[in-house]
N, CA, C and O of each residue as an XYZ file, in Angstrom:
884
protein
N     -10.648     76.403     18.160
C     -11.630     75.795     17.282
C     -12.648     75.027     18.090
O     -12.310     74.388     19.087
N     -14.465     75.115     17.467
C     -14.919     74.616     18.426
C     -15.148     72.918     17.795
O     -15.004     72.684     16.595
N     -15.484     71.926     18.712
C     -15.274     70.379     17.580
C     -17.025     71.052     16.895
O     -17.510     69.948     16.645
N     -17.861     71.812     16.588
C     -18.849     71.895     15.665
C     -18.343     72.873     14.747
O     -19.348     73.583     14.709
N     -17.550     73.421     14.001
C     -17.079     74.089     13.505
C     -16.589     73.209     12.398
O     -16.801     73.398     11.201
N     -15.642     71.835     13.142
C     -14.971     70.829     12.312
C     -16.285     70.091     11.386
O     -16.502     69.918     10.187
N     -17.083     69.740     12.815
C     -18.284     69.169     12.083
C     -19.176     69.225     11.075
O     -19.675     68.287     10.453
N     -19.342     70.353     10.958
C     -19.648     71.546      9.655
C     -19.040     70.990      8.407
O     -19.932     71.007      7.559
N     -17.947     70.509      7.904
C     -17.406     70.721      6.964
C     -16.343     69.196      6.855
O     -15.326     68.802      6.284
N     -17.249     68.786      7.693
C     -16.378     66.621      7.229
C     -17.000     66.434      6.407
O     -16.638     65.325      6.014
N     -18.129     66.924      5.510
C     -18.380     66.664      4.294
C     -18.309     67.751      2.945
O     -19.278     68.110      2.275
N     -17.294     68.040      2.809
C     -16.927     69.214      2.249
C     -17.995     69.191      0.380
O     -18.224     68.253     -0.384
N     -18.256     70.230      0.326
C     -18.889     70.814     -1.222
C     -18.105     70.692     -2.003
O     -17.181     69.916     -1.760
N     -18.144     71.478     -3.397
C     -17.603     71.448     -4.163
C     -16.929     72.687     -3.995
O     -15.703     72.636     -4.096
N     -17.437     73.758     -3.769
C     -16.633     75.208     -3.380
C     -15.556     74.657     -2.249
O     -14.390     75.011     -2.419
N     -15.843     73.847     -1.149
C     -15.303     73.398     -0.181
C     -14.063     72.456     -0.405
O     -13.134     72.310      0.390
N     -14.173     71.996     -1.322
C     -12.910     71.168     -2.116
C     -12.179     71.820     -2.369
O     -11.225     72.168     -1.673
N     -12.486     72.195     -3.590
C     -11.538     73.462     -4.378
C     -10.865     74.217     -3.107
O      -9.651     74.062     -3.238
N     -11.070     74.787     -2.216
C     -10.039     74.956     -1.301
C      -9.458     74.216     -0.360
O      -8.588     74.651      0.395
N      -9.819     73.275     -0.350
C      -9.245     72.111      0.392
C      -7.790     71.693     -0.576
O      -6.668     71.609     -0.077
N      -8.042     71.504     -1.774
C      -7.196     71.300     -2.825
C      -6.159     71.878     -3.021
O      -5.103     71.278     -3.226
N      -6.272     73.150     -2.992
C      -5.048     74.492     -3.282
C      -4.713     74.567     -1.659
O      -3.642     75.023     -1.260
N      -5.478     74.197     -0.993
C      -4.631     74.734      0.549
C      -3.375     73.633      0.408
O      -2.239     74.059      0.201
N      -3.626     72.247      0.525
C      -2.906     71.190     -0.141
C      -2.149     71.522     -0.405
O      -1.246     71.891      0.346
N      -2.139     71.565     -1.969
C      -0.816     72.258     -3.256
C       0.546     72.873     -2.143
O       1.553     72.442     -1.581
N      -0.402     74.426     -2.337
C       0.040     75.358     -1.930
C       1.214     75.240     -0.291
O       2.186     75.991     -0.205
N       0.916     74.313      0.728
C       1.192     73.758      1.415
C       2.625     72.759      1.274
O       3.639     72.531      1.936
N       2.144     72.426      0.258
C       3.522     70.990     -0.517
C       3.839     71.782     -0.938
O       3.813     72.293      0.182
N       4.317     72.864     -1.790
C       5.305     73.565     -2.702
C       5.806     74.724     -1.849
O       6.884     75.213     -2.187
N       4.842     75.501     -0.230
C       5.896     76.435     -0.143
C       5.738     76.129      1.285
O       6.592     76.789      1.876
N       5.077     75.469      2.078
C       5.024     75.248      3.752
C       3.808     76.286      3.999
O       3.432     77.248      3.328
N       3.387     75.796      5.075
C       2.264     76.901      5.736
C       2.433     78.272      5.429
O       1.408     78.950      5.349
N       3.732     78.907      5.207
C       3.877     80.081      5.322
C       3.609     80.881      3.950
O       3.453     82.088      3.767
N       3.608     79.821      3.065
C       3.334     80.469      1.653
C       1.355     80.203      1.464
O       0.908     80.298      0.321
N       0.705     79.998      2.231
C      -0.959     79.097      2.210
C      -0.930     79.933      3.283
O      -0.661     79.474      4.393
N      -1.261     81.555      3.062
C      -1.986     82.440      3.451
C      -3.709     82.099      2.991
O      -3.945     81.690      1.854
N      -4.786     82.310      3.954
C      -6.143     82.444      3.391
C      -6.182     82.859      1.677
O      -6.556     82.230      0.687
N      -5.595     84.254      1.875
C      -5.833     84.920      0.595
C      -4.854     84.456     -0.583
O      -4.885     85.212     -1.554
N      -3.882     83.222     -0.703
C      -3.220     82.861     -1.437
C      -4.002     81.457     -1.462
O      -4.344     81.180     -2.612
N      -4.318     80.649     -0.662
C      -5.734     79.740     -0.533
C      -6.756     80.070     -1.846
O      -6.797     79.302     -2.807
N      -7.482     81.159     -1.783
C      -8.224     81.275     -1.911
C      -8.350     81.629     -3.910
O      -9.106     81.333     -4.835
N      -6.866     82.551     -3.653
C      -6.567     82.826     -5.469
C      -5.999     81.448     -6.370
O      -6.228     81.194     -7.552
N      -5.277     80.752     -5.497
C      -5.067     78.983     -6.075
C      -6.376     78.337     -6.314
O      -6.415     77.474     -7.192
N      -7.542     78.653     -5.608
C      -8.967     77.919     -5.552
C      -9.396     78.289     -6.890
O     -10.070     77.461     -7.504
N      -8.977     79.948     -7.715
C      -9.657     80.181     -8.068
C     -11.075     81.232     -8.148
O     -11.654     81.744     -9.106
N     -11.405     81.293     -6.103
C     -12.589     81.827     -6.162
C     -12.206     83.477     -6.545
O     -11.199     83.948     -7.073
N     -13.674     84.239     -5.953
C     -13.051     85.873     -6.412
C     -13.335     86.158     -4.920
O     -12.706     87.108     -4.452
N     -14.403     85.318     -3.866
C     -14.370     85.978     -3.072
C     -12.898     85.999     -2.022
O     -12.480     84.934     -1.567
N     -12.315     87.101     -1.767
C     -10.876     86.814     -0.605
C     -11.404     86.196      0.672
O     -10.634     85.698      1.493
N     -12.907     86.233      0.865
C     -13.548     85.954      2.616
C     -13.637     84.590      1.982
O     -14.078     83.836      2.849
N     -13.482     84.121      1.183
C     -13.860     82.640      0.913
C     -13.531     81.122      2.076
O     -14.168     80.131      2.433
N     -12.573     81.534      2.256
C     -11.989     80.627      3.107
C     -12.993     80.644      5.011
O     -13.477     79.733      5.684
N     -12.884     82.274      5.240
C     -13.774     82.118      6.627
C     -15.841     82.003      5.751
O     -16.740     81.565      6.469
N     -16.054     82.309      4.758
C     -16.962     82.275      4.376
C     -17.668     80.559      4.603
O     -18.742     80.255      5.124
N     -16.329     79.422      3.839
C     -16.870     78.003      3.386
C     -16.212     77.606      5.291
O     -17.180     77.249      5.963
N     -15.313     77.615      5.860
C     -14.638     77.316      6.707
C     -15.081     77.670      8.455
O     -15.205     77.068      9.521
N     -15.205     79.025      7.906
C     -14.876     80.058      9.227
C     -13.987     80.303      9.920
O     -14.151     81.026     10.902
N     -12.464     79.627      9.521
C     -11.512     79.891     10.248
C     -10.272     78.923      8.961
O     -10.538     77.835      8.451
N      -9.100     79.660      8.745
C      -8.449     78.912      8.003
C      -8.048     77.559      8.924
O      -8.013     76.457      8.377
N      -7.773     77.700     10.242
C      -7.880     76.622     11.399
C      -8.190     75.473     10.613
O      -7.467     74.674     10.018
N      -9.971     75.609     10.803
C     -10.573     74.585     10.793
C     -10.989     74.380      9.136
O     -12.025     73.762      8.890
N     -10.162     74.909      8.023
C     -10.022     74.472      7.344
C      -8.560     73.554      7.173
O      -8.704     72.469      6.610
N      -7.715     73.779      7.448
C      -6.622     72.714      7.580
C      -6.816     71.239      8.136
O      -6.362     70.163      7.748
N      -7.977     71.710      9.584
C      -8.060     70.704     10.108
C      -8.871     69.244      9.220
O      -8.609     68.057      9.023
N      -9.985     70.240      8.875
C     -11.094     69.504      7.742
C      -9.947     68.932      6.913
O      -9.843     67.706      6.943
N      -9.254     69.472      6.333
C      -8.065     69.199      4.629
C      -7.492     67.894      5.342
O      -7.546     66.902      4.614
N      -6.915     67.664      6.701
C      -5.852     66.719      7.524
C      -7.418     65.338      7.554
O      -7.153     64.193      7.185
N      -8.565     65.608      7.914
C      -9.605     64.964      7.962
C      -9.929     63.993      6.526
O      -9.851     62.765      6.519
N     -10.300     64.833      5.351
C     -10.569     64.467      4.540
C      -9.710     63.321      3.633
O      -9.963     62.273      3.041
N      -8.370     64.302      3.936
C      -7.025     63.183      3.151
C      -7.296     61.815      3.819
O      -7.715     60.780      3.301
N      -6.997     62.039      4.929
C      -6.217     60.991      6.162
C      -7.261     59.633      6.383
O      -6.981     58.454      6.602
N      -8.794     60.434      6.202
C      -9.840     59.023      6.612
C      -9.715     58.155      6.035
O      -9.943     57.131      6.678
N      -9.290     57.931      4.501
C      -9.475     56.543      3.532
C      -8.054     55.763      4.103
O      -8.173     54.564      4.358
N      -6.743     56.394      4.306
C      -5.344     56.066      4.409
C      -5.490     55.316      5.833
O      -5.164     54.135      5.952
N      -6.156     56.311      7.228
C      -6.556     55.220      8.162
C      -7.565     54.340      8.194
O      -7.621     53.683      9.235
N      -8.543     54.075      7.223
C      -9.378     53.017      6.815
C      -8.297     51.975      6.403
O      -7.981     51.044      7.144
N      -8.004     52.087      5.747
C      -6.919     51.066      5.253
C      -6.216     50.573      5.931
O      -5.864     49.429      5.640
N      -5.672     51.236      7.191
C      -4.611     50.768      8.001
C      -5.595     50.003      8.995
O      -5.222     49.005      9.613
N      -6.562     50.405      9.079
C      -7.363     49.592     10.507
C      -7.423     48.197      9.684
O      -6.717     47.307     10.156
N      -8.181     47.874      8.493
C      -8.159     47.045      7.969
C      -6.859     46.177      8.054
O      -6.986     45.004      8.406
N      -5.876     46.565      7.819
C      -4.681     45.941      7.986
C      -3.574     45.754      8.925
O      -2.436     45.292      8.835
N      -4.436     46.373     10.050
C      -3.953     45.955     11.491
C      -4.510     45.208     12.197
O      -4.112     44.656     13.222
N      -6.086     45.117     11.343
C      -7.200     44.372     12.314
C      -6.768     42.505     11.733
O      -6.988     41.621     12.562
N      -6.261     42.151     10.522
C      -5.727     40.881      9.738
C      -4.100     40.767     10.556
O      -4.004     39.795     11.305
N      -3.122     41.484     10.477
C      -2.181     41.043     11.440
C      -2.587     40.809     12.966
O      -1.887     40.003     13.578
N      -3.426     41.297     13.513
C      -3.490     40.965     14.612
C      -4.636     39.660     15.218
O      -4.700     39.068     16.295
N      -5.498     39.576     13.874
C      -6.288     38.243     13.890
C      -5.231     37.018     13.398
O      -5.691     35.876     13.391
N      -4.041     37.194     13.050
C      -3.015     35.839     12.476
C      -2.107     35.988     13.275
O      -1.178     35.238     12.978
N      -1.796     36.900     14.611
C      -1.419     37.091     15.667
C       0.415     37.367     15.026
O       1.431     36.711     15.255
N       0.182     38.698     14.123
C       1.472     39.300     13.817
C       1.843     39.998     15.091
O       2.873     39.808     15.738
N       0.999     40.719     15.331
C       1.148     42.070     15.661
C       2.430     42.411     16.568
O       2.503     43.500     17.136
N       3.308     41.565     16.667
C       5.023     41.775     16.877
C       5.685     41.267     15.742
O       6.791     40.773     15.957
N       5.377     41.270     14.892
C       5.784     41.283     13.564
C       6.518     42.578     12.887
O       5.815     43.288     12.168
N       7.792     42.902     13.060
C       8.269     44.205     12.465
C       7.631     44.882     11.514
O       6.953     45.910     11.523
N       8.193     43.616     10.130
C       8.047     44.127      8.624
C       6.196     43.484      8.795
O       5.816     43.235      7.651
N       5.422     43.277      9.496
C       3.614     43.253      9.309
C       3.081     44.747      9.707
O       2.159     45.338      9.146
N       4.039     45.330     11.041
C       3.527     46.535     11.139
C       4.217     47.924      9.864
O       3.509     48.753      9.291
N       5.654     47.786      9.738
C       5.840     48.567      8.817
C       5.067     48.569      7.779
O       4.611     49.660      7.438
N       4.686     47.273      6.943
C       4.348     47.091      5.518
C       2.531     48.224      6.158
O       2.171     49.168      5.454
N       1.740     47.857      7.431
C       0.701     48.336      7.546
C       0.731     50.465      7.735
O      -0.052     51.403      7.586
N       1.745     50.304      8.016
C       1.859     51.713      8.312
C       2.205     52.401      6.301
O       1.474     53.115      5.615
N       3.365     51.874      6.009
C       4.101     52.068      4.250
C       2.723     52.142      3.120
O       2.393     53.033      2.337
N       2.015     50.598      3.467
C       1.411     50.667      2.358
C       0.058     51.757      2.487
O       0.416     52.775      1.895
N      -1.084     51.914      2.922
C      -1.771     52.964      3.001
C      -1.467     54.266      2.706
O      -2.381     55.037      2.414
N      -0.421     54.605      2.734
C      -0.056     56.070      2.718
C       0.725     55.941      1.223
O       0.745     57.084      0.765
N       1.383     55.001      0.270
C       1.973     55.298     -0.676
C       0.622     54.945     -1.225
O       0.321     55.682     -2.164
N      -0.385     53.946     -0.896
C      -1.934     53.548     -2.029
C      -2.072     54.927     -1.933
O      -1.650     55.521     -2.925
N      -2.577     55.693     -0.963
C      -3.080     57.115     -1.197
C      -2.098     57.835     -2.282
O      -2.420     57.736     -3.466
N      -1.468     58.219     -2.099
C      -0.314     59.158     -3.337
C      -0.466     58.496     -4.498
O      -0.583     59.079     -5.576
N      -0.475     57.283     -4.363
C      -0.923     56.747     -5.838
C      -1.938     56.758     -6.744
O      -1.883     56.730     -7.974
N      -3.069     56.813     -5.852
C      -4.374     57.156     -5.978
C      -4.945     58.430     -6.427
O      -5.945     58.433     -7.146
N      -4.375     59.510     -6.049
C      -4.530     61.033     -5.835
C      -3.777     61.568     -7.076
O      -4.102     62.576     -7.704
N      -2.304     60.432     -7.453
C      -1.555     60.858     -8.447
C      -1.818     62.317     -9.699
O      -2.840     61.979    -10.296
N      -1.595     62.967     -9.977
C      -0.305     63.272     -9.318
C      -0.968     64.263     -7.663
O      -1.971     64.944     -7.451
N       0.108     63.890     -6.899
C      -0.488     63.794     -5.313
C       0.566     64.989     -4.705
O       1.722     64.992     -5.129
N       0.193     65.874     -3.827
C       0.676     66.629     -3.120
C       0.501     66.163     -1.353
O       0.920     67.087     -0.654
N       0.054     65.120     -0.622
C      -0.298     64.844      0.205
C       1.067     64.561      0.860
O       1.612     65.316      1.665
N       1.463     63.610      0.507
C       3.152     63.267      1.212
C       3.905     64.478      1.726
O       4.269     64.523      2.901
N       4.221     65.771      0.601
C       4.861     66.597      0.776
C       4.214     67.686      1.703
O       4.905     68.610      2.132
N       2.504     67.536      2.095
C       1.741     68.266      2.922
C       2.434     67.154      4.703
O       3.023     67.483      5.733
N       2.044     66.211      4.298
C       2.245     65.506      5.468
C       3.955     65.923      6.066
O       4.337     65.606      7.192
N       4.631     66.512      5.278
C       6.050     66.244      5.823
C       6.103     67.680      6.630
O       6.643     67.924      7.709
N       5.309     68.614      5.687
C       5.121     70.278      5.750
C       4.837     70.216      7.278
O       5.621     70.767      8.051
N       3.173     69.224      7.966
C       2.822     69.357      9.012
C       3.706     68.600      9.973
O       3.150     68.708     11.067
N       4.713     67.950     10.093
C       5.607     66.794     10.651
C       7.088     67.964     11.031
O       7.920     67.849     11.931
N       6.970     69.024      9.975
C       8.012     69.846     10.691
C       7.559     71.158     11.612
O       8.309     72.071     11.957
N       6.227     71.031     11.903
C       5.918     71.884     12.770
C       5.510     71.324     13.588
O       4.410     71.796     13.876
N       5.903     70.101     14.509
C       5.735     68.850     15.489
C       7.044     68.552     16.257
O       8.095     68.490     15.619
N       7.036     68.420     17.203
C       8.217     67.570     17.927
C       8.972     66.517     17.029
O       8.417     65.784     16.210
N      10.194     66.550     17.279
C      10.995     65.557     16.862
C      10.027     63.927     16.653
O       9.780     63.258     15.650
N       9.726     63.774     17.916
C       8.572     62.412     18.997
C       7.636     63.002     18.615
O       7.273     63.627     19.612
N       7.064     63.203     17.922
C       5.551     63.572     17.794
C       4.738     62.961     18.179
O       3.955     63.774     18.671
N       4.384     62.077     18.292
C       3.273     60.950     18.721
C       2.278     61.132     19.567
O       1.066     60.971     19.426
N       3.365     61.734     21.095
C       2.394     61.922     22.130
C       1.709     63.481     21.712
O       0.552     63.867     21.883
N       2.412     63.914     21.346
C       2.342     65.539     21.145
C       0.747     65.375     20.246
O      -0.307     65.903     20.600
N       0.928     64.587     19.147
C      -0.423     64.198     18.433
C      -1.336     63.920     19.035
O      -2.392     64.490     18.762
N      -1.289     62.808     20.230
C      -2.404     62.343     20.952
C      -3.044     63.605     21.903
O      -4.212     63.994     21.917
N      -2.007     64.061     22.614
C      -2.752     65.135     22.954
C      -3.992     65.872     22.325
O      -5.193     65.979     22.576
N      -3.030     66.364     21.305
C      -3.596     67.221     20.741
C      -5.094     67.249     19.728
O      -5.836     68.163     19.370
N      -5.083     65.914     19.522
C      -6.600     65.273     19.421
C      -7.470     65.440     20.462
O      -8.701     65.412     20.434
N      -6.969     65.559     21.085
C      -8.198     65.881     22.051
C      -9.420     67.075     22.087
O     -10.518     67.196     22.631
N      -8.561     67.880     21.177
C      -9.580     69.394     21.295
C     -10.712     68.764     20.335
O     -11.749     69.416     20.459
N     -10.862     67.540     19.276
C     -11.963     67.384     18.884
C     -12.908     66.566     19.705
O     -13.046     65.428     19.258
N     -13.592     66.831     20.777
C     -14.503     66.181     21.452
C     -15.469     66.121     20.667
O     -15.983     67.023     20.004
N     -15.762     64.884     20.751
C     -17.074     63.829     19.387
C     -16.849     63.523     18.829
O     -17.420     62.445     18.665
N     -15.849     63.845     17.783
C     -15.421     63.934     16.455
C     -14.617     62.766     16.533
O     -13.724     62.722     17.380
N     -14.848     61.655     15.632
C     -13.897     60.421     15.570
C     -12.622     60.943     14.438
O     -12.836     61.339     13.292
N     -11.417     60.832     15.030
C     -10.438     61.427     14.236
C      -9.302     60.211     13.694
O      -8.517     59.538     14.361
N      -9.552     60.229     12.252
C      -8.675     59.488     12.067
C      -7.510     58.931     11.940
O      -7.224     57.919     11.301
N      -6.694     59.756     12.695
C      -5.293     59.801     12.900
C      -5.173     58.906     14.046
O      -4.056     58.390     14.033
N      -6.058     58.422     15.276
C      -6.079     57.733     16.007
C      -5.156     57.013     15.630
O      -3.944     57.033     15.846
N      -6.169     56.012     14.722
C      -5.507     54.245     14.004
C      -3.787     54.320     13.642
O      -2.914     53.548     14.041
N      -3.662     55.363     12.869
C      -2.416     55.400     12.775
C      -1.671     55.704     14.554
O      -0.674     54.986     14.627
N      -1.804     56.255     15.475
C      -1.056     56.449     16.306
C      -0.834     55.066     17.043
O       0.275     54.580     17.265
N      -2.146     54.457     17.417
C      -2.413     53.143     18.197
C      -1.377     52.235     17.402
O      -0.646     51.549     18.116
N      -1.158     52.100     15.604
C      -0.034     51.558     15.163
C       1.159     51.910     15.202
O       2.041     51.218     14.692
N       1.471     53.394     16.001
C       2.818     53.199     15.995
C       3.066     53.210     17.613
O       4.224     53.476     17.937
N       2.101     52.948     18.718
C       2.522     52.237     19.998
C       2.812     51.176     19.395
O       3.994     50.838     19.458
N       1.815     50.261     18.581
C       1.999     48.657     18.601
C       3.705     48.473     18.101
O       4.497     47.625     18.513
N       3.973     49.661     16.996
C       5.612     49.376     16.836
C       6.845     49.891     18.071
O       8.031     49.561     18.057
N       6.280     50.625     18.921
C       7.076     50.969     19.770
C       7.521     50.203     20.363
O       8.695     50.249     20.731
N       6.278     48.753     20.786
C       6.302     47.885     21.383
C       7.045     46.852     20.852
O       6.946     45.724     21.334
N       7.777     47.086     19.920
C       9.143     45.800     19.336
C      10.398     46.547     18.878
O      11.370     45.949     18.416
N      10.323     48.341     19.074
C      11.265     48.679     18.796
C      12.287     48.901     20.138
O      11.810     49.574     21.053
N      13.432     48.463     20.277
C      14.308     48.937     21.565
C      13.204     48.385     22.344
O      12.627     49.059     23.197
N      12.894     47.168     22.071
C      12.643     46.003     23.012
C      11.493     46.312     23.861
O      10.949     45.521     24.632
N      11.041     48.014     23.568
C       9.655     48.519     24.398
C      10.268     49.481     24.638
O       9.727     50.496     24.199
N      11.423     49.680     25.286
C      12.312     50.579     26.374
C      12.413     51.980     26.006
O      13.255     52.413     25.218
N      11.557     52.657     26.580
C      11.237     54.496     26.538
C      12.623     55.369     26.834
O      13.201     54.577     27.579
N      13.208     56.123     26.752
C      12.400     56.883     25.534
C      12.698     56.038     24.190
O      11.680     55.884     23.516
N      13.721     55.528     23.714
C      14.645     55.073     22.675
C      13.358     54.631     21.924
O      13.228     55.137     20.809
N      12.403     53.796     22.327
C      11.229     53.263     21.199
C      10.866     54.175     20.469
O      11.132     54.138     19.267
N       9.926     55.578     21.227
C       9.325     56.508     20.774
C      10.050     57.171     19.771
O       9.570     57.655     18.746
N      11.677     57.173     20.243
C      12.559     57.854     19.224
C      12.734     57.025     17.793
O      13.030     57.644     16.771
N      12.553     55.728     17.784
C      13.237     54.812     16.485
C      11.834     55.104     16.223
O      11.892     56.120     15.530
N      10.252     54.713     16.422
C       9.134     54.969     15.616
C       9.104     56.268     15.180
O       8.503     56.258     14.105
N       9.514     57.614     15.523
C       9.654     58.808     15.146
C      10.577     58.858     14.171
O      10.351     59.543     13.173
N      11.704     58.178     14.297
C      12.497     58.214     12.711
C      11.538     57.698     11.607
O      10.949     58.306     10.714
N      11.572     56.158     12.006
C      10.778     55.314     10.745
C      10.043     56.006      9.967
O      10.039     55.967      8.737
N       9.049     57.014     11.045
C       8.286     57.188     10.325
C       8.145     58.438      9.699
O       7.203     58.705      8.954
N       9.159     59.298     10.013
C       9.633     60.372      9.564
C      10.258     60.423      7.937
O       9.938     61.097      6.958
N      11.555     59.114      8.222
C      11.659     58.873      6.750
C      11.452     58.504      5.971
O      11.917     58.790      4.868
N      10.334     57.386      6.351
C       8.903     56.728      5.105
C       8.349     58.553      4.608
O       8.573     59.113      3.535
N       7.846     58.924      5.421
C       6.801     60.421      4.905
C       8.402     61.290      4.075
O       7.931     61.785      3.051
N       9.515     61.539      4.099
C      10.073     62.185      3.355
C      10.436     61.693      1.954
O      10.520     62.362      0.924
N      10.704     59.904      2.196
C      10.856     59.398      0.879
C       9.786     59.630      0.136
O       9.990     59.868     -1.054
N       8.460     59.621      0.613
C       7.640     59.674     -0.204
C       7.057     61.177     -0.630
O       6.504     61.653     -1.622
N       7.319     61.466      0.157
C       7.258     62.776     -0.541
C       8.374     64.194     -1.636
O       8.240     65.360     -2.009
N       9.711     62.737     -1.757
C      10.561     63.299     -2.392
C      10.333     62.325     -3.493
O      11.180     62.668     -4.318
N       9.780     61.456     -3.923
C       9.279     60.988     -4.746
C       8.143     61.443     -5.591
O       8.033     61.494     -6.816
N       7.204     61.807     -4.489
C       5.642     63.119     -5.354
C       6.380     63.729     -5.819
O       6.413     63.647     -7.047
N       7.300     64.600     -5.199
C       8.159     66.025     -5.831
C       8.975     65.760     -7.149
O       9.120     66.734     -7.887
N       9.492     64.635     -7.511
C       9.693     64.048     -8.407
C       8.776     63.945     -9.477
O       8.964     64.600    -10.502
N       7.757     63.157     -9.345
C       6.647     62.922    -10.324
C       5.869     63.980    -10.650
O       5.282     64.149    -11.718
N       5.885     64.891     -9.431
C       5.141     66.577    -10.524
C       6.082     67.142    -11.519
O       5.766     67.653    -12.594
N       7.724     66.936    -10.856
C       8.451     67.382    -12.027
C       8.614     66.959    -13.571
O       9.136     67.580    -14.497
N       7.900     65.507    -13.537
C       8.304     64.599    -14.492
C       9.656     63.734    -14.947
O      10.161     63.242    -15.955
N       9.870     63.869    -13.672
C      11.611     62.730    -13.749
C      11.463     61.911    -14.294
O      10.559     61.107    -14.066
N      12.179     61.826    -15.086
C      12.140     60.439    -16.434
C      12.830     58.807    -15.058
O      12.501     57.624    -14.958
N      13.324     59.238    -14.689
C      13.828     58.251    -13.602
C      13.109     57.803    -12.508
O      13.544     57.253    -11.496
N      12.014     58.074    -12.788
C      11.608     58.161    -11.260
C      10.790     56.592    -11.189
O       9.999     56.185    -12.040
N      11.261     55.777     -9.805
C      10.886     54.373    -10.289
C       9.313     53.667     -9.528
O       8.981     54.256     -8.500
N       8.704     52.899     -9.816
C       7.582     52.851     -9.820
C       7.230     52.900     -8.277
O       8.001     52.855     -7.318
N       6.180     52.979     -8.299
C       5.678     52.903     -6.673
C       5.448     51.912     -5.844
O       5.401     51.927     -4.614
N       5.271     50.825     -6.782
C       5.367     49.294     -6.228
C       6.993     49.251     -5.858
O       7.137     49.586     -4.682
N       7.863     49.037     -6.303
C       9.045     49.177     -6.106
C       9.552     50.212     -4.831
O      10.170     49.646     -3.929
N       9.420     51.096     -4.752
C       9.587     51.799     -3.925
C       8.559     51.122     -2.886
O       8.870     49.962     -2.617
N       7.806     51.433     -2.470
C       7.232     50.382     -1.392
C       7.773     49.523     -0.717
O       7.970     49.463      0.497
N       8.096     48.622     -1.798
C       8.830     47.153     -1.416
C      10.638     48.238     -0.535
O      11.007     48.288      0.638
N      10.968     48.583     -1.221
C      12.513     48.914     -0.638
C      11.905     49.828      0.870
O      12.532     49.778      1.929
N      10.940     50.420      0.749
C      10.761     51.363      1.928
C      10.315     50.314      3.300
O      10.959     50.312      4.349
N       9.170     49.501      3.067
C       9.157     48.230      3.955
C      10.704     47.495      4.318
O      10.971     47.017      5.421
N      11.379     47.515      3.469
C      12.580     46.594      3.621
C      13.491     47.612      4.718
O      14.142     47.146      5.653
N      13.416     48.767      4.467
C      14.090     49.813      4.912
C      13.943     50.112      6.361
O      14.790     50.224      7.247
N      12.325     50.236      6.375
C      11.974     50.828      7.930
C      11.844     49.698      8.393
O      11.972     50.022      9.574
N      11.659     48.403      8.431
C      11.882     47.094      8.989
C      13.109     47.267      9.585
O      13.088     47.143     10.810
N      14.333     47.555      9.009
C      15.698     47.831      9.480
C      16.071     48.157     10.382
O      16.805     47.771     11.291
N      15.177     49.423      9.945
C      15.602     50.654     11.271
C      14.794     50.397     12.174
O      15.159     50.923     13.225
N      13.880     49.846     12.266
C      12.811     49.429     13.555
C      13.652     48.666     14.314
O      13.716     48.945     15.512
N      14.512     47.494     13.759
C      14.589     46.557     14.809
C      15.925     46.507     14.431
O      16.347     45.396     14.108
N      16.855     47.652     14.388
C      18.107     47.751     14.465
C      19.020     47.561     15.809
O      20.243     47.685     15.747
């Protein structure tokens, strides 16, 4: 992918949505492997099958755009709320960095309601290293120019590495790779819930609160 290709399409249309949308879905209910272009493209709705390299030019750099579009408001939020713990001088604060990492990403699902994003995020998390982190940073790199917002989130989970297992590599990288592995599954076994309509299913404020309480735990276990 070239980074002007991405560039093209950080401001996606309305044709450009609509497949951004069903790639989504389609993604949360069957994994990459069921979000063929041409199954993309009949979830969108459109008639054309080239639709996807037509609005895109590459289903690539339509995923990439879809990971772009979700992710910018969720790391807006988190910069915001890393930039206040670290002006009141949290920022070795367990439960200040969990609650900053938890809350952004359940506001989004809440927001989007009913939301397929969690269960996309878990989709892309199993085609990643166990440690993903560095594997991520790398791999940002192929967008030269392009400010990517997954940064903020990574830079927050060094800052937690840095109180988990006392700093001490590999074991940090490994406890922030859980945390944050099982924040993104709870919550996305919770979306999966609420599309079904589980009469049980308990509010999102609530859940929040127990998931902060949770990965606080396991951080500094």
């Amino acid at each position: 992918m070239r980074p002007d290709d991405l560039k093209n399409v950080l401001h996606p249309n309305a044709s450009q949505l609509a497949l951004l949308a069903a790639a989504e879905r389609l993604v949360a209910r069957s994994g990459f492997e069921g979000a063929s272009s041409r199954a993309i493209v009949r979830e969108a709705g459109h008639r054309n099958n080239s639709a996807v390299t037509y609005h895109f030019g590459s289903r690539q750099t339509m995923l990439d755009a879809l990971y772009h579009w979700r992710s910018t408001p969720i790391n807006e939020h988190r910069a915001r709320l890393v930039a206040e713990l670290v002006a009141e001088g949290r920022e070795r604060d367990p439960e200040s960095l969990v609650r900053a990492y938890v809350v952004p990403f359940v506001t989004a699902v809440e927001r989007l309601r009913p939301s397929s994003w969690a269960r996309y995020t878990q989709a892309v998390l199993q085609d990643r290293p166990l440690v993903f982190m560095d594997w991520v940073r790398r791999d940002v790199k192929r967008y030269e120019g392009i400010e990517v917002p997954v940064v903020t989130t990574l830079d927050l989970q060094d800052m937690m590495r840095a109180v988990a297992c006392d700093g001490v590599e590999p074991l940090a990288g490994l406890r922030v790779a859980t945390v944050s592995r099982a924040v993104v599954a709870a919550v996305a076994a919770w979306e999966a819930d609420d599309e079904r309509g589980d009469l049980d299913l308990p509010p999102l404020d609530v859940l929040t609160e127990e998931l902060v309480r949770a990965a606080t735990g396991m951080l500094t276990a």
